[in-house]
Each structure stands twice: as C-alpha cells, then as structure tokens.
NUKOL-970352 format. One line per field, with one value per residue (C-alpha): x negated, y, z negated. Coordinates in nm, 2 decimals. Each point is the difference from the previous one (the first is absolute). Example, Ala and Ser with C-alpha at 12.3 -4.5 7.8 and 13.67 -1.06 7.14 Angstrom:
2
c1	(-1.23,-0.14)
c2	(-0.45,0.34)
c3	(-0.78,0.07)
//
This chain:
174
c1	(-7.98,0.32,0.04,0.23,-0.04,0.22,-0.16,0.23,-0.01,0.19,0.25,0.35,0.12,-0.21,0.24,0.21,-0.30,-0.07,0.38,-0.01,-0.34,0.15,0.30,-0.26,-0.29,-0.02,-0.16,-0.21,-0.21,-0.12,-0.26,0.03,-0.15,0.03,-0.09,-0.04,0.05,0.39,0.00,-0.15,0.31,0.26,0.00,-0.11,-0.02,-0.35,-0.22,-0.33,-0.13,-0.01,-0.12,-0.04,-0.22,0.02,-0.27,0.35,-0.07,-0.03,0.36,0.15,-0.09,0.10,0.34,0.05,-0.12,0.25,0.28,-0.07,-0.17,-0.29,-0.35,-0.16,-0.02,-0.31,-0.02,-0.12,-0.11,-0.23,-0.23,-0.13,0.17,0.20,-0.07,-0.01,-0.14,0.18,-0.17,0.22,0.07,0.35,-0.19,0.20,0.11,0.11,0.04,0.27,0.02,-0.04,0.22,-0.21,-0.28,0.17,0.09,-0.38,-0.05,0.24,-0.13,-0.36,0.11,0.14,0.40,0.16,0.29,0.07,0.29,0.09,0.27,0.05,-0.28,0.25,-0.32,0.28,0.24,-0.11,-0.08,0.13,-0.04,-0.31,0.15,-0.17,0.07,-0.21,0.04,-0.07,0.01,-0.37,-0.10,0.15,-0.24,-0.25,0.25,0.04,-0.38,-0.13,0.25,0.14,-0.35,-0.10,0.29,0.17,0.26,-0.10,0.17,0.36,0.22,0.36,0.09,-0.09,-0.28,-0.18,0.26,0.03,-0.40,-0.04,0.32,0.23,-0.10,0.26,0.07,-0.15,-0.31,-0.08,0.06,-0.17)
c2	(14.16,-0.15,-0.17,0.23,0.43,0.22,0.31,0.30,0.26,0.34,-0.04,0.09,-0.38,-0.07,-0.02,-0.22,-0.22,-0.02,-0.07,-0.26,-0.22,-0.02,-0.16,-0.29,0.01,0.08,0.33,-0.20,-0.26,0.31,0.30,0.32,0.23,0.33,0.19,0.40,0.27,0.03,-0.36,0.13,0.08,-0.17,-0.32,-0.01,-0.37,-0.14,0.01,-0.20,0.19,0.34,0.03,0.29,0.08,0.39,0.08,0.05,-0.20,0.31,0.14,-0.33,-0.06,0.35,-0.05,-0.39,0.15,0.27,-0.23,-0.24,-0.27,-0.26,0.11,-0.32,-0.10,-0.03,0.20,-0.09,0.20,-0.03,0.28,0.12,0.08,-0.29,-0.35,-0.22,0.10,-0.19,0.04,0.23,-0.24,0.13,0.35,0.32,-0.01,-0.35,0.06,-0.22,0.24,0.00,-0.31,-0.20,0.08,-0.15,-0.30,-0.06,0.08,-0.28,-0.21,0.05,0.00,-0.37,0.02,-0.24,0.19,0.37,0.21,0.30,0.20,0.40,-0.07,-0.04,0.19,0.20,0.29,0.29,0.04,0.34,-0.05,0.25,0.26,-0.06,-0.25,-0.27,-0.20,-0.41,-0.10,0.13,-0.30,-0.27,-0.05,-0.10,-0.26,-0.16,-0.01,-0.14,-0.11,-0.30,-0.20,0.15,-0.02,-0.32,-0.12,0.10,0.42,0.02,0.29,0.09,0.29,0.18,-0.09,-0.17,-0.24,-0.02,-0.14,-0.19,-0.10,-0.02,-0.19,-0.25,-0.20,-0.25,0.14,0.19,-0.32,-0.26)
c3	(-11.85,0.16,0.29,0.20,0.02,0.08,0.19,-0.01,0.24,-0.02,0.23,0.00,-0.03,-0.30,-0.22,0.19,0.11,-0.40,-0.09,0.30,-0.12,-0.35,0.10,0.19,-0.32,-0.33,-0.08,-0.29,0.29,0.21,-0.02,0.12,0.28,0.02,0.31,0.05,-0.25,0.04,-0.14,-0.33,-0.19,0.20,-0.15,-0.35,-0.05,-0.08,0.29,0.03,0.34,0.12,0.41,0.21,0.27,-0.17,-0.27,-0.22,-0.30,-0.23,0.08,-0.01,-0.35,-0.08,0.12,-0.11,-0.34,-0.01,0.10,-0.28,0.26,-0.14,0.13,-0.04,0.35,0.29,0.26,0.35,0.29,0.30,-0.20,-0.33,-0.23,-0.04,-0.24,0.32,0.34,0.36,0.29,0.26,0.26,0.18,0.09,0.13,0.23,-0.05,-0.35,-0.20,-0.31,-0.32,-0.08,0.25,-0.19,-0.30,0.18,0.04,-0.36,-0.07,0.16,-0.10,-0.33,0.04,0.01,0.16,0.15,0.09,0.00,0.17,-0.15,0.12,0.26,0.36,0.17,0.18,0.02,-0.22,-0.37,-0.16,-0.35,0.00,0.21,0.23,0.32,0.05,0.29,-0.07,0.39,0.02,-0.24,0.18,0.25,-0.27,-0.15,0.36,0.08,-0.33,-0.27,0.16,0.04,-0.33,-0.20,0.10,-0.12,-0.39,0.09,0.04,0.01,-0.16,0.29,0.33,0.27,-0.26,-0.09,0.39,0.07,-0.34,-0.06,-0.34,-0.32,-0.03,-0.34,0.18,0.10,-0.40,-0.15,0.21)
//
C-alpha cells in the first residue's frame, strides 16, 4: 500500500483531473480508486480499489475484463457483497456519494492523503445516458467531510476542490 490514493469518479473532467495529478506525482507512488460502474473500463491502469454504494461488482468486472483491465483489486461498499464493509455515515438525504464512501475507505484503510479526480460533486454526469445530478450530494460533503476528512482529502475540480481544497506539490510531498 502507498501512501497517497487516487479515487476516481466518472465524471466528465476525469480525464483532465488524471492528466492534471500526473503532471504534480508520479503515477508509480499512488494507488488507485475506482468509483461506480462507468469507471470500470475507462481507465485501464492497475487499480487496487473498486467502491460503490451499488451491489455492481459483478458487471464491473465483466466489463474491466472485457476491456483488458486487471481484476485484482478490493472492493468496498457499505453492504455485502463487497471484501470490506464502511459503515454509511453521510445518509440520503445527506448523502455524499459513492466517492465519499471511498474517501472513508481510504482512510480506514490507512492512506495518508486522498485525491479526488472526476469527483466535482456538481453539474451533470452523462456518460450513462442517463443525467445524474451531483448537487444533491453536496450537502453530505458540507455536513460531514470536513471534521472527518481533514486535511488528508483534497480535490483536483468542482465543489469538491472548492470545500477541501487542491493538492498542491507541497502538500503530496510533505
């Protein structure tokens, strides 16, 4: 285990939120959350963690399988099935999503540092044809994430990056 994750939402920005981390850390020092389904076969790096708050392990490692993804990962929910079990804490309908349940998967799991990329918690998400309206979860990331985050979750883009502000040079490698 590393000292710094990645968590990876499915975001339009993830991409650029990926392309913008490497250019502050080298992609061999971090590991790698994925969070939802849509995340499965859009990055097909190694990840270590796959969160959802979705009983959608199965299809996920249909489709990461498919794409030519590794499948040697854990997954975490808030529910069987899943390898680890988090207790829900940012309920609906203060709920903070899926990635804040991988933030406190991170953090249970002993990483240092934490950072959002494709996880702005705002505007819309399309990429499943269906729209899915982030607003809704930022009431959960305002209530709870700053006392039980701290300053160990930052955030490349959007509201996120807004309430736990950006991970600096500074602040990966000090």
């Amino acid at each position: 285990m590393k000292e710094i994750i990645i968590i990876m939402g499915i975001a339009p920005c993830l991409e650029e939120d990926l392309s913008n981390i490497f250019k502050l850390q080298d992609l061999k020092e971090v590991d790698f959350m994925a969070i939802g389904l849509d995340c499965s076969d859009r990055v097909l790096f190694d990840i270590q963690h796959v969160t959802s708050y979705h009983q959608e392990f199965e299809q996920f490692k249909a489709r990461r399988s498919k794409a030519g993804g590794n499948l040697d990962y854990k997954t975490h929910s808030h529910k069987p099935p899943a390898d680890y079990i988090w207790p829900l804490v940012a309920r609906s309908p203060l709920s903070g999503s899926s990635a804040f349940l991988g933030c406190q998967a991170a953090i249970g799991l002993g990483y240092e540092k934490i950072v959002l990329c494709g996880c702005p918690m705002q505007g819309k998400n399309f990429i499943n044809k269906k729209a899915t309206d982030y607003d809704k979860f930022q009431k959960g990331w305002v209530k709870f994430a700053p006392q039980m985050f701290g300053d160990k979750v930052k955030s490349m883009s959007g509201f996120t990056r807004d309430l736990m502000g950006f991970p600096t040079k500074e602040w990966l490698y000090e």
